[in-house]
MITITOR-283617 format. One line per field, with one value per residue (C-alpha): x, y, z; residue in one letter. Coordinates in steps of 0.02 Angstrom, whole numbers, plus 50000, padded with zeros to 5 digits. Example, Ala and Ser with C-alpha at 12.3 -4.5 7.8 and 13.67 -1.06 7.14 Angstrom:
2
px	[50615/50684]
py	[49775/49947]
pz	[50390/50357]
nutor	[A/S]
***
This chain:
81
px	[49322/49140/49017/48904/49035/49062/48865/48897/49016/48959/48812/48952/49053/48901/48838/48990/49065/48905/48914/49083/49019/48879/48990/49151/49123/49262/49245/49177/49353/49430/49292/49316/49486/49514/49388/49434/49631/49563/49600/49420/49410/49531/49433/49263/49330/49397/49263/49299/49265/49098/49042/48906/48808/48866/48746/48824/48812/48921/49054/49063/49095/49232/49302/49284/49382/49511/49525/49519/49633/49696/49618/49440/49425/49426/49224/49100/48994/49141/49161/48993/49039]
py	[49185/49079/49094/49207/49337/49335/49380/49514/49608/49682/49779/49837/49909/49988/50077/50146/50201/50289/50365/50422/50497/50593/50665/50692/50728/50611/50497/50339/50244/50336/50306/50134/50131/50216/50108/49908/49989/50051/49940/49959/49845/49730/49724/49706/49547/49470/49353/49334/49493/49485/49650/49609/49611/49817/49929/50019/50186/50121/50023/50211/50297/50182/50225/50412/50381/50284/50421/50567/50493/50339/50221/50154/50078/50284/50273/50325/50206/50055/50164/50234/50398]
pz	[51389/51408/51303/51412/51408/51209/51231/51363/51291/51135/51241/51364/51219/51134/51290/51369/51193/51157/51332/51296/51135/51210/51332/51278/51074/51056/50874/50890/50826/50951/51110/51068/51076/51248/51327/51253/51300/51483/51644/51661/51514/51580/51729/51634/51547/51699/51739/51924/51970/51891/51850/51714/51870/51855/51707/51558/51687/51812/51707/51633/51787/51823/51644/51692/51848/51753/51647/51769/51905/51834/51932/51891/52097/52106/52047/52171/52088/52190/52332/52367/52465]
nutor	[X/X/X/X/X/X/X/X/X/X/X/X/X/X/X/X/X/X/X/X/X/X/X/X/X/X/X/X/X/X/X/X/X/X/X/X/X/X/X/X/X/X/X/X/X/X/X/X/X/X/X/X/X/X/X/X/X/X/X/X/X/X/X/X/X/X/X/X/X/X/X/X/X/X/X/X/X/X/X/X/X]
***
């Protein structure tokens, strides 16, 4: 993992977990959990699909996909419908 994305990260985490908070009421152990476990995650860290250039908002949407249908590529915020 480079540098930039040790940096990265940590605002990721904190602004989709809150997100998930607010929302869903869910503890914040637990929020944190479901997302660094979530292929979203997976797909967050992989740097050559680059989606730091993605906000907080739409890396959420893509967890909220994940979570509804299983698939985070399910996100309107990828597909734009």
């Amino acid at each position: 993992m480079s540098d930039d994305m040790v940096l990265i990260l940590p605002f990721y985490d904190r602004k989709v977990v809150e997100r998930i908070i607010e929302k869903y009421g869910i503890e914040p152990m637990e929020a944190l959990r479901r997302f660094l476990f979530s292929e979203t995650y997976r797909m967050l860290i992989d740097e050559d699909l680059e989606m730091w250039d993605f906000s907080p908002f739409g890396i959420f949407d893509m967890w909220e996909a994940e979570e509804i249908t299983g698939d985070p590529r399910n996100s309107l915020y990828i597909r734009r419908d």
